[in-house]
C-alpha angles and dihedrals in degrees: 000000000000087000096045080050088048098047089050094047087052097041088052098039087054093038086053088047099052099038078058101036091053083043086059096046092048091059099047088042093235119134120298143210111252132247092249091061093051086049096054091054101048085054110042077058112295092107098109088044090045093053090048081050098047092048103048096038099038087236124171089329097134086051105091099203080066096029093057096018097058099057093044090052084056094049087045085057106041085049090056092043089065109049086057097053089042 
């Protein structure tokens, strides 16, 4: 249980810090991580980081593979979460 709690503390730490990390280097035109990357991330357990990111940085929100995605990877997870608590 502590290391499923653990996993999901690291995955949405580095998920934040990449959603914000991509927002900074759009702004600055610099080169950027691709979508495929953020997705990754919201999906092997960084959803719920990746939707704070995208809320308080206006990131990718207008993009619906990220505006639908990301919601449905949290309920994944908290689904699987679940599972493993019950």
């Amino acid at each position: 249980m502590e290391l499923l709690l653990l996993y999901y503390i690291v995955t949405n730490l580095l998920a934040f810090m990449t959603f914000f990390f991509d927002k900074r280097r759009a702004k600055s035109s610099e080169w950027r991580i691709s979508e495929r990357t953020l997705l990754i991330l919201v999906w092997i357990g960084g959803a719920f980081g990746a939707y704070l990111a995208m809320r308080l940085f206006r990131h990718k929100t207008l993009k619906p593979m990220f505006r639908i995605g990301v919601p449905i990877a949290i309920l994944v997870h908290a689904g699987i979460t679940g599972w493993f608590i019950f």
